[in-house]
N, C-alpha and C positions, 0 to 999 in steps of 0.2 A: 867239778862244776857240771859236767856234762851227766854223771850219772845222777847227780840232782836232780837237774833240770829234766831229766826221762823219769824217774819217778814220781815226781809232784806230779808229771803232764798224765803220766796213766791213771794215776790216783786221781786226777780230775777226772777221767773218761771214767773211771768205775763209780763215784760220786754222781756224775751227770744221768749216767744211762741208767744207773738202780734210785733214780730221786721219785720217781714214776713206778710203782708197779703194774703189769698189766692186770685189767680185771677178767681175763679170759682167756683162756688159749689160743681163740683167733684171734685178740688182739698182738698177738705175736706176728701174724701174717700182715695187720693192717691197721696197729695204733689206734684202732678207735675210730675212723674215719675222721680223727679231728685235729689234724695237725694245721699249724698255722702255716700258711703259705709264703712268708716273708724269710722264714725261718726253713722249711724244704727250699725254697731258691737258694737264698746265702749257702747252705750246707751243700747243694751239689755242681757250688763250682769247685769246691774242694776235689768232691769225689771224681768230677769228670776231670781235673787238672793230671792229680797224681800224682807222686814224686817222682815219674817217670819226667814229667813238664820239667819239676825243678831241676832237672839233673839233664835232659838232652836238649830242650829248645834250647836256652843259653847256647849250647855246642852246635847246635844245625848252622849255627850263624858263618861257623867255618867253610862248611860243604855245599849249602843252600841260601847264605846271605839273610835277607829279610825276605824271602819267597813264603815263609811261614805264614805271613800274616794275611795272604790271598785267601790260605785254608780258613784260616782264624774268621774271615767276614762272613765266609761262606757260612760256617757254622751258624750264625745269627739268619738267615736265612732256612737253614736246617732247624734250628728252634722253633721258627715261626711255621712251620710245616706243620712240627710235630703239634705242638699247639692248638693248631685250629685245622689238623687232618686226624691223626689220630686220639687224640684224648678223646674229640666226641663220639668215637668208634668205643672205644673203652671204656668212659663213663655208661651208656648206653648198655653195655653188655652185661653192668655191675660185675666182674669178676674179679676176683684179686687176681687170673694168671690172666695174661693178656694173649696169652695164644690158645685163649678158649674161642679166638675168633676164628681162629684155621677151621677148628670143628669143627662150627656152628656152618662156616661158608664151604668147607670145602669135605671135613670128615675125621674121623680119629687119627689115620693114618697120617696125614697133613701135620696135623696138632702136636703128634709124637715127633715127627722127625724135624720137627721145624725144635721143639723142644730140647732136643738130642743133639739139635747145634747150637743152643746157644749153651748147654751145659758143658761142650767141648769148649768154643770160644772164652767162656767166662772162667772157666779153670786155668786155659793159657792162658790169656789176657791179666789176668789176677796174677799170677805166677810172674811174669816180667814184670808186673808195675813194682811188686813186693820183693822180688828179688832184686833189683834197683837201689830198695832202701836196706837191703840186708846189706849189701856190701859196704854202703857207708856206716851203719850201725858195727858190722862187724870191725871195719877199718879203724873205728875211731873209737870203740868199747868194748866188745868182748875178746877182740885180737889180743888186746894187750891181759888179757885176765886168764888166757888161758883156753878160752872157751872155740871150738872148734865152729868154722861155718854153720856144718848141718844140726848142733845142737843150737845153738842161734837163732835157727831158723823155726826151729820146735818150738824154743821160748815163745819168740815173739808173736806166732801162730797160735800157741798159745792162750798168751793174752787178750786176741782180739777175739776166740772162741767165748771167755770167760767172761768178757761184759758184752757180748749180744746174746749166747745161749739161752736167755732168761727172755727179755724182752723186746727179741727181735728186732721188727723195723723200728719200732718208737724208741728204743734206742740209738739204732742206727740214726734217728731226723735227729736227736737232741746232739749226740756227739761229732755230728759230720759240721754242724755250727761250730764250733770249739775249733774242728781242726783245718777248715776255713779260713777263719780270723789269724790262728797262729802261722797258715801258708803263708798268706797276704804281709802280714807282721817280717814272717821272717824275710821273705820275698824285697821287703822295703830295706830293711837291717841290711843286705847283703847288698845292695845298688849303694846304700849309702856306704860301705865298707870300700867298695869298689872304685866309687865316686874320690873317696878320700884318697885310695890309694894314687891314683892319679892327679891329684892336686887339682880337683876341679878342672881340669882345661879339657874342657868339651869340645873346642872349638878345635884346637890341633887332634883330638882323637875322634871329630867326625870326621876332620879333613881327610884323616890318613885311612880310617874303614871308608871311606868313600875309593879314595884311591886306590884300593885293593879291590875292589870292588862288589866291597862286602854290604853294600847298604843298599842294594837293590831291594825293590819292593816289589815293583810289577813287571811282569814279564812278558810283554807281546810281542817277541819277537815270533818265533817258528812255533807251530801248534805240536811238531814234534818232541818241544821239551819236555820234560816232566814239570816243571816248573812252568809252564804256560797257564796264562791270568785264568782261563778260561776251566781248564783242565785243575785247579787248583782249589777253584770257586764254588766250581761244580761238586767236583768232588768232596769240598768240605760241608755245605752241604744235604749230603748224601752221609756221607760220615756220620754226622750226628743223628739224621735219621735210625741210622741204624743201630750203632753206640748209645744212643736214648732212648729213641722212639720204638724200638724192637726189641729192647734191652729189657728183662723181666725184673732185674733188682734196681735200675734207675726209676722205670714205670712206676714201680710199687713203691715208690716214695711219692710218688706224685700222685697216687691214687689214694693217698692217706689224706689227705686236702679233704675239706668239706663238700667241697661242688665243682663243679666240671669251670666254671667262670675263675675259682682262684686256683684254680691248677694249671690254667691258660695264662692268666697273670704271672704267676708261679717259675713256669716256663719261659715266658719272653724274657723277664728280667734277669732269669738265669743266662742268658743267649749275650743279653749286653754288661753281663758282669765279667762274663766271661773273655773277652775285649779288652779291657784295660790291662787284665792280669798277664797275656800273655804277651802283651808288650811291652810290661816293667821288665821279663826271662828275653825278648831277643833282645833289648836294648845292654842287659848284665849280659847279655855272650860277646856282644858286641865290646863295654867298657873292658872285658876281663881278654879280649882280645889285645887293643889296643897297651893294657897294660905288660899281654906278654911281651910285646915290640918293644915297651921304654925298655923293659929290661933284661930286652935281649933272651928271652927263654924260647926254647922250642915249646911248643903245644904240643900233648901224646896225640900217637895217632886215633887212639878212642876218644873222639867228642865226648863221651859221657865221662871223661875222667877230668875236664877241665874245670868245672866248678868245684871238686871235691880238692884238685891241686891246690888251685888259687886261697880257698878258706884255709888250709893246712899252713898259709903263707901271712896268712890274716890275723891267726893267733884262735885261742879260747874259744872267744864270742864268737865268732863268724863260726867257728866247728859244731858249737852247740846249736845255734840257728841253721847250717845245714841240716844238722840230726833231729832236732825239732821239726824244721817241716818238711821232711821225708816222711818222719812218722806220721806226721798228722796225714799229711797228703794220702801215702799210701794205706794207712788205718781207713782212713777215710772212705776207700776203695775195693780194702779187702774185707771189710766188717759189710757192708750190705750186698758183696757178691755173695758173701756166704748163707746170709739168709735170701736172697734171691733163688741162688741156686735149692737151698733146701723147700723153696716154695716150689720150683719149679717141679722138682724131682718126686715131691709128693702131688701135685696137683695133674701134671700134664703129664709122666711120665708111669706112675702109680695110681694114677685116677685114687686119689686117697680123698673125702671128703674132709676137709680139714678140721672143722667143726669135731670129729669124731678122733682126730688123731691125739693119741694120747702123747703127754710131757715127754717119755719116756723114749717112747719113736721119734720123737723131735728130736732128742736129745741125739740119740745114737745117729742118726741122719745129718744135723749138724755138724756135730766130732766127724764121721767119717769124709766127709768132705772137705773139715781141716786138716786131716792127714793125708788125706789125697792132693791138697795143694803144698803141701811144705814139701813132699816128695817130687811134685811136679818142679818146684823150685830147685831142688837141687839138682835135677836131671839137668834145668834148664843151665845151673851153675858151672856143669861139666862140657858145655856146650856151646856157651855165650860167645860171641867174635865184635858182633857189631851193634850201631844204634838200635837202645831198645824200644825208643818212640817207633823208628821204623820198622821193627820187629811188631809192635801192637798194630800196625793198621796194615801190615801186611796178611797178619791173622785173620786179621778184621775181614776184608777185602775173599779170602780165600773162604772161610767159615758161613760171614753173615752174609754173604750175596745170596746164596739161597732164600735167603729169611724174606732178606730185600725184594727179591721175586718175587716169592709166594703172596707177600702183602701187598704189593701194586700190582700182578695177577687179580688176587681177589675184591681189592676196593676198586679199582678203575672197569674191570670186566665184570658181566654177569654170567657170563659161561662156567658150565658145568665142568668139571674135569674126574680123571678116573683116580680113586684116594689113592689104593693101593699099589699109584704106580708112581707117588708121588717121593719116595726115601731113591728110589733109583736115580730119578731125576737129581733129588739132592745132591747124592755121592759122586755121580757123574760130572757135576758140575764143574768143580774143584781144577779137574783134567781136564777138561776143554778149556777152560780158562789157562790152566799152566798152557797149554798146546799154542793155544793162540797168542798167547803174550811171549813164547820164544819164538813163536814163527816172525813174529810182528818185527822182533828187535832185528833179524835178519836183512829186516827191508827197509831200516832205518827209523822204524816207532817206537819208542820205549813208550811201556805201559807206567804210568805213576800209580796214583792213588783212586782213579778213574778205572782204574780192574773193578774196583769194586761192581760197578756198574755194568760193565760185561759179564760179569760174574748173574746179575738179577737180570740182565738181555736172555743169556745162554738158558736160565730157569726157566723164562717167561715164554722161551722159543718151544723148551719142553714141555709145558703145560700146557700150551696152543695144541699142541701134535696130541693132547690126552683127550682133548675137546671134539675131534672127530666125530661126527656124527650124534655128538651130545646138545640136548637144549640147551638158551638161559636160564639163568634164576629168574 
């Protein structure tokens, strides 16, 4: 049943994404500039969820309770940033790479290493969400066939190479719709599984996650938790600022819009879709909670193995709806890093005129980045311990705070700064931030997810110190 249900669904995604040919080779970078806007939102709550959502928020409910959902508001907040701070920087600019704005404001040097981290971040980032769904895929189909992890991982990399190498982004907005709908779908499938397993009584299974004191929502207690309303809020976001709003393959879905007015629309709606969905995943950690207690089962100690147990417990259906929307999720996620990153790496890193890049160079540029992540994957496979949601924004936090910097540096100041001194700063960064946040814990502060943020302080402290003796713009 299940290896059905994975072939009909690819054979849809190869169907969807080749219905359209592009009529140019930049429209590989940018669809034509005429993507519907209703259709980029739906499709990138998928991508920004991930199957990394389906598989860990359910589990954080163990460790962190309902504190998730402080991040989660934040995020809609973070939306609205992006929305109506950067879009109109970027439409303005007309460029497909959005860190043509470092140049313009600060110089090449800026532009390349601002570049340089997000093609590091988005190789990692891509690699834990995909490797997430490798392990249910493998657990639940190729294990039993014989077929080894790391050839697995070739496949399925594979396939995702195979229906975007041709038509790029406008591939990526038609198929990230498909694999949206099927999260959402499955998302409901598995609460109702859940629900039933428990014989609907809601009421004794909030009593009891209440009593454990797992249904916390807000946390105002000590400002030193990680879990403080404030520290949460903030930080989420911030998050999405930067995971969107600085992100070169989410941006370039939202740059394929007609006009800057439905890519704002585009945006917000995306921000409050994103809301309901992650509250159907903590309320199923929560139900899948309470159902281990009727029956007496320990929980592993890896959160991220508690949805994948309980389906196995479900039967068929519930197995093939987890494997369905992992795939979708994380296709969803790793089909437009790949062209992101291939935009990036020609555009900001190769100053390649892309208008002039031939098929051929795309092609080899594409591939070699699908094998640079299936590699990445399995380095990561030899190496995994714990939650891989907090594995992504710990990435996140260390990598993009630079990025973070450099972009409120240049939009909120008009100071000059020196380019070429700009990648030191970068690299530097990384380590003062580790320095600071174990000095911190020594004195009783744990850094959450608001590193981030220290992280774009530390950049912006170093970018001031380049400003010496330099005019405004």
């Amino acid at each position: 049943m299940q290896e059905i249900c994975i072939i009909l669904y690819v054979a849809l995604l190869f169907i969807v994404s080749n219905r359209k040919k592009t009529t140019s080779d930049i429209d590989f970078f940018t669809a034509g500039k005429n993507s519907s806007w209703p259709a980029v939102a739906f499709g990138m709550v998928g991508a920004t969820i991930s199957g990394i959502s389906l598989i860990s928020v359910p589990g954080m409910v163990v460790n962190s309770s309902f504190f998730y959902m402080q991040m989660v508001l934040g995020f809609i907040l973070g939306y609205m940033a992006v929305a109506y701070v950067l879009l109109p920087i970027y439409y303005k600019l007309g460029s497909i790479s959005i860190y043509s704005y470092l140049e313009t404001r600060f110089g090449v040097k800026s532009r390349q290493t601002v570049s340089a981290l997000f093609l590091i971040n988005k190789m990692l980032s891509s690699a834990v969400k995909l490797y997430v769904v490798m392990l249910v895929l493998h657990l639940f189909i190729f294990e039993k066939y014989g077929v080894s992890f790391e050839l697995a991982t070739l496949i399925v990399v594979s396939v995702i190479f195979a229906y975007t190498f041709r038509n790029g982004v406008k591939s990526v907005v038609m198929t990230d719709c498909i694999q949206t709908a099927c999260l959402i779908i499955v998302t409901v499938i598995l609460l109702v599984e859940a629900f039933s397993a428990v014989n609907g009584d809601f009421i004794d299974g909030f009593n009891y996650v209440s009593s454990e004191g797992l249904s916390k929502t807000f946390d105002f207690e000590s400002v030193s938790n990680k879990t403080h309303f404030i520290k949460q809020f903030i930080s989420g976001a911030f998050i999405v600022v930067v995971m969107t709003g600085l992100d070169q393959d989410v941006m370039q879905k939202n740059l394929t819009c007609r006009n800057l007015k439905e890519a704002q629309k585009n945006m917000v709606m995306t921000g409050f879709l994103f809301t309901p969905v992650n509250f159907m995943l903590i309320v199923l950690g929560a139900t899948l909670i309470y159902l281990a207690h009727i029956q007496g089962l320990t929980l592993p100690e890896k959160t991220d193995e508690i949805v994948p147990l309980f389906c196995e417990q479900f039967g068929d259906v519930a197995i093939c709806c987890l494997t369905l929307g992992m795939m979708a999720a994380s296709f969803s996620s790793a089909d437009s890093a790949l062209v992101g990153m291939t935009t990036c790496l020609l555009t900001d890193v190769m100053h390649r005129d892309l208008s002039k890049v031939s098929r051929s160079q795309r092609y080899t540029i594409h591939g070699v980045l699908a094998l640079m992540l299936v590699l990445v994957i399995l380095v990561f496979n030899a190496n995994a311990q714990t939650s891989a949601i907090n594995i992504i924004y710990t990435i996140v936090s260390y990598v993009m705070a630079p990025i973070l910097g450099m972009f409120m540096f240049g939009i909120f100041t008009k100071r000059e700064i020196t380019d070429k001194a700009t990648p030191f700063i970068c690299m530097a960064t990384p380590f003062v931030m580790y320095y600071i946040d174990t000095l911190s814990a020594e004195y009783g502060y744990k850094f959450g997810y608001e590193l981030l943020l220290l992280g774009a302080f530390v950049t912006i402290l170093g970018l001031c110190l380049t400003t010496i003796g330099k005019s405004s713009k």
